[in-house]
VEXDREN-985547 format. One record per atom (N, C-alpha, C, O): y, x, z. Coordinates in steps of 0.2 Angstrom, whole numbers, padded with zeros to 4 digits, always signed. Layout:
% VEXDREN-985547
YXZ;...
% end
This chain:
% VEXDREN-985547
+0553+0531+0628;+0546+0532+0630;+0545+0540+0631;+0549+0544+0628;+0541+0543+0635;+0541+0548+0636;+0534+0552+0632;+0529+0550+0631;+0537+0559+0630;+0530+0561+0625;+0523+0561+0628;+0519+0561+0624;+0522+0560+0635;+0516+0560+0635;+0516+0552+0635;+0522+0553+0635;+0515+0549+0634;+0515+0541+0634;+0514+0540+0625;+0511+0535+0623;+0517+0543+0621;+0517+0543+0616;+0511+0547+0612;+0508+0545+0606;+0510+0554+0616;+0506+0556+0615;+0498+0552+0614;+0494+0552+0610;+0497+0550+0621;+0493+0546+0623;+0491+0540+0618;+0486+0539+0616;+0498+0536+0616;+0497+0531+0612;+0492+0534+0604;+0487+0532+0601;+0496+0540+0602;+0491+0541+0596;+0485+0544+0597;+0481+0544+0592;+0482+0546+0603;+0476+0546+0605;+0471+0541+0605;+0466+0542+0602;+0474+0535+0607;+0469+0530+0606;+0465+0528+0602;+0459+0527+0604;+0467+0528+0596;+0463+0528+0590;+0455+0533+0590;+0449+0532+0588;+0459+0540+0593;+0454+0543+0592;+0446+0541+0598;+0440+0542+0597;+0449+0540+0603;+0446+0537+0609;+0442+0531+0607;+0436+0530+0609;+0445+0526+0604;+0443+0521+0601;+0436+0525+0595;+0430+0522+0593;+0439+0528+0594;+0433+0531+0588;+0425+0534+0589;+0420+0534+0586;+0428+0535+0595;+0421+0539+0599;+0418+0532+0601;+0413+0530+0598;+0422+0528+0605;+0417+0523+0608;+0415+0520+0600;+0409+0521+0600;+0417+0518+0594;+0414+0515+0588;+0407+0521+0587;+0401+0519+0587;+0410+0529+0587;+0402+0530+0585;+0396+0529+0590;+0391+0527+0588;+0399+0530+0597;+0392+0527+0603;+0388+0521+0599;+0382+0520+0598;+0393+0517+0597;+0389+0509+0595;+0386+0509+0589;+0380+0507+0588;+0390+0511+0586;+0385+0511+0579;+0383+0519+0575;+0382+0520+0569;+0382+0522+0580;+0380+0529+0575;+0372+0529+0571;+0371+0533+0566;+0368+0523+0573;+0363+0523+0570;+0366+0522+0563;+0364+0526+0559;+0371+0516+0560;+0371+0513+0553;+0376+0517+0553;+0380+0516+0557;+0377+0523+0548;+0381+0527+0545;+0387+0523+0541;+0393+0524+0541;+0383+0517+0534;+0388+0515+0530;+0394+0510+0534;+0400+0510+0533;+0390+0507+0539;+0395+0502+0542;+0401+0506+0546;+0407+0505+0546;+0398+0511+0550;+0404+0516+0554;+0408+0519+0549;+0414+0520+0550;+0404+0522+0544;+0411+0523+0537;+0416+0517+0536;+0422+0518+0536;+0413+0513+0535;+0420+0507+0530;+0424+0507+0537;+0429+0510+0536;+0421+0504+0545;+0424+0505+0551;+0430+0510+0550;+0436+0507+0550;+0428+0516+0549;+0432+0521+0548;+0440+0521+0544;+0446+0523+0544;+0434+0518+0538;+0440+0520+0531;+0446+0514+0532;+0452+0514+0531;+0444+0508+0534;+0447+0502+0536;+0451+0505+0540;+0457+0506+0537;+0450+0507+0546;+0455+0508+0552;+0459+0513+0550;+0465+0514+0552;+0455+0518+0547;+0462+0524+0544;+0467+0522+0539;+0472+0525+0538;+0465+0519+0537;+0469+0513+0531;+0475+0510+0532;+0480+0511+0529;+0474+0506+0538;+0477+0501+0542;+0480+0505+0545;+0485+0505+0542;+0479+0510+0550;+0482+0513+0554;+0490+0518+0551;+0495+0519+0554;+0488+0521+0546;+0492+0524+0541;+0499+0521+0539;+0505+0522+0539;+0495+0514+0534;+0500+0509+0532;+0504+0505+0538;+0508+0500+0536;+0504+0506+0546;+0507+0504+0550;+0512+0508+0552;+0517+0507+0555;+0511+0513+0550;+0513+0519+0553;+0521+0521+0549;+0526+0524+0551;+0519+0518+0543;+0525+0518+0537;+0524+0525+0535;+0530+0527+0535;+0521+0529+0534;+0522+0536+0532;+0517+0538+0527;+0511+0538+0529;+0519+0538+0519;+0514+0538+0515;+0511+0545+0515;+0506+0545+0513;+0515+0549+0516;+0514+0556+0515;+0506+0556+0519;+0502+0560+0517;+0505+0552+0524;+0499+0552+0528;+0493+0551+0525;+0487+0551+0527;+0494+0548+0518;+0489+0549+0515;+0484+0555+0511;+0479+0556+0510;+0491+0558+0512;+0489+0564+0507;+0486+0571+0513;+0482+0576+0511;+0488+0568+0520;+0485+0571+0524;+0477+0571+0526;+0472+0575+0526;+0479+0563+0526;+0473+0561+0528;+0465+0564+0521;+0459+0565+0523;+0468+0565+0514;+0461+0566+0510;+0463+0574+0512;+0458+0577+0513;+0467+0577+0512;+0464+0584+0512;+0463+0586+0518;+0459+0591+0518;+0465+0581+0525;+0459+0579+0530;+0450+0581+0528;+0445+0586+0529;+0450+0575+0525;+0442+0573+0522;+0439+0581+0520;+0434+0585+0521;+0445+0581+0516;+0441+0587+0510;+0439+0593+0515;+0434+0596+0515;+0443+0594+0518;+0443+0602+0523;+0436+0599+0528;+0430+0600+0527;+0438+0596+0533;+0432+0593+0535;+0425+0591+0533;+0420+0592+0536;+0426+0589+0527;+0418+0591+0525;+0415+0596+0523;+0409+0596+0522;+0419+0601+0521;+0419+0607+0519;+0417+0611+0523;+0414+0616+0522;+0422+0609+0532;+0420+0612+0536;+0411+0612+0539;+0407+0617+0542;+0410+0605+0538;+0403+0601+0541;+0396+0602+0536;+0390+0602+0537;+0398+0602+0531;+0393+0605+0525;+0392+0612+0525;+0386+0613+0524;+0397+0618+0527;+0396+0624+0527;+0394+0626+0536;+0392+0631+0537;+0395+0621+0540;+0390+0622+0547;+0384+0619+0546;+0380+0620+0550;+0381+0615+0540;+0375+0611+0541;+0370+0619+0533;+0364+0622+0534;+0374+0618+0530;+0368+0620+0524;+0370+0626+0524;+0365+0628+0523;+0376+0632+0525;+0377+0638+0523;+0373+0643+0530;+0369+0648+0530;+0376+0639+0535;+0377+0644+0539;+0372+0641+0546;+0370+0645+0550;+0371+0635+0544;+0366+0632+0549;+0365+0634+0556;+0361+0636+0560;+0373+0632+0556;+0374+0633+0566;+0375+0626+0567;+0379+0626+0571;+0374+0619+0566;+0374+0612+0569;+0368+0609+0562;+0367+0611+0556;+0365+0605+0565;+0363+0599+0559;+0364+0590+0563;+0367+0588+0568;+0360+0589+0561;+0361+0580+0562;+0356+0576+0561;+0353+0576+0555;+0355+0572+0566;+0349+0568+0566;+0346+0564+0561;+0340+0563+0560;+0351+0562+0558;+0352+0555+0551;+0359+0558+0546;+0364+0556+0545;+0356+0564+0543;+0361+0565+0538;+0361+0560+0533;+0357+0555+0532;+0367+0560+0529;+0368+0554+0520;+0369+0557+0518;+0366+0557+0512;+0375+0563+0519;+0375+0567+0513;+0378+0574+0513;+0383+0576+0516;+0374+0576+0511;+0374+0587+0511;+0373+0586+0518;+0378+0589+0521;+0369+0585+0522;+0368+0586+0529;+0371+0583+0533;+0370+0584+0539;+0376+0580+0531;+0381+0577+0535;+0382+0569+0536;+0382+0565+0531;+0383+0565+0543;+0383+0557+0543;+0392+0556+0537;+0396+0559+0537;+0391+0552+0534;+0395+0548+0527;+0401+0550+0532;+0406+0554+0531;+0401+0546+0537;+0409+0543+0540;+0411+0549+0545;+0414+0548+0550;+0409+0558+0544;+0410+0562+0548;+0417+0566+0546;+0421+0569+0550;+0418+0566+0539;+0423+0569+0535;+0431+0564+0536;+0436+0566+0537;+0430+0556+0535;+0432+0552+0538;+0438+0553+0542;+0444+0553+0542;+0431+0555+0549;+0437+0556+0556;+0440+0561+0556;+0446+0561+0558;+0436+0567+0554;+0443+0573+0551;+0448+0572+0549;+0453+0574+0551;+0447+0569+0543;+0453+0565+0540;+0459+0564+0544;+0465+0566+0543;+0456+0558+0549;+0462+0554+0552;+0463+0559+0557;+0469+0559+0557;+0460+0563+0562;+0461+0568+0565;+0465+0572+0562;+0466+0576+0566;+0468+0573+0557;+0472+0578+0552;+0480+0573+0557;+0484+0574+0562;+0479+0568+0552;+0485+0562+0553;+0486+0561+0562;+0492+0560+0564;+0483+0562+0565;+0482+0562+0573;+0487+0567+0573;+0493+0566+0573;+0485+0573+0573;+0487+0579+0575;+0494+0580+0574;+0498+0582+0578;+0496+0578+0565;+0502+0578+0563;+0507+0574+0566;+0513+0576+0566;+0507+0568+0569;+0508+0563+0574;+0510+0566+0579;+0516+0566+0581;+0506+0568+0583;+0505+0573+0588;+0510+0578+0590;+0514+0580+0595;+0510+0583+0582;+0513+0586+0583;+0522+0587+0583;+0525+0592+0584;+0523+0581+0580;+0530+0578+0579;+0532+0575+0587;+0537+0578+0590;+0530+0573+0589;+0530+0571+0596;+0532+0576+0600;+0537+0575+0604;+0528+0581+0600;+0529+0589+0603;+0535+0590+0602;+0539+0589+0606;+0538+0592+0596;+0542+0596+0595;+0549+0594+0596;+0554+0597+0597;+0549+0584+0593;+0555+0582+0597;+0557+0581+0605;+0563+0578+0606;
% end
């Protein structure tokens, strides 16, 4: 296969994520579990445990990032925050956007 094709395959998910939050971005808890399910699943398909450890210092950095735009520095806020300003399932997709990119960027380089 070729890497844009494969590239593209790990995109999906992210694409798939966007149309999830269009649908449910009013219920935050349900678009989290959404989330942590499919990052879960997605991961353990992937065979790569190491992706886990991406994935929480994912989370960690990402909300670090979205807390420190919401309450430090107050350049973004959000309509329905849950917590420290931020929707639950937002640290989530960084998370898995971590594991994306690492994917991604394996891809590239081979």
């Amino acid at each position: 296969m070729s890497k844009v094709f494969n590239v593209f395959i790990e995109t999906l998910p992210i694409l798939f994520g966007i149309l999830l939050s269009y649908l449910f971005w009013q219920n935050s808890l349900l678009l989290f579990m959404i989330y942590i399910v499919l990052s879960v699943v997605l991961i353990l398909w992937h065979r790569d445990n190491s992706e886990f450890v991406i994935f929480i210092y994912g989370i960690i950095i990402g909300g670090l990032v979205e807390v420190i735009g919401t309450q430090v520095s107050g350049y973004q806020s959000f309509i329905e925050p849950d917590f420290l300003g931020i929707p639950i399932w937002l640290p989530v997709v960084w998370g898995y956007g971590f594991v994306a990119m690492k994917r991604i960027g394996i891809i590239l380089k081979n």
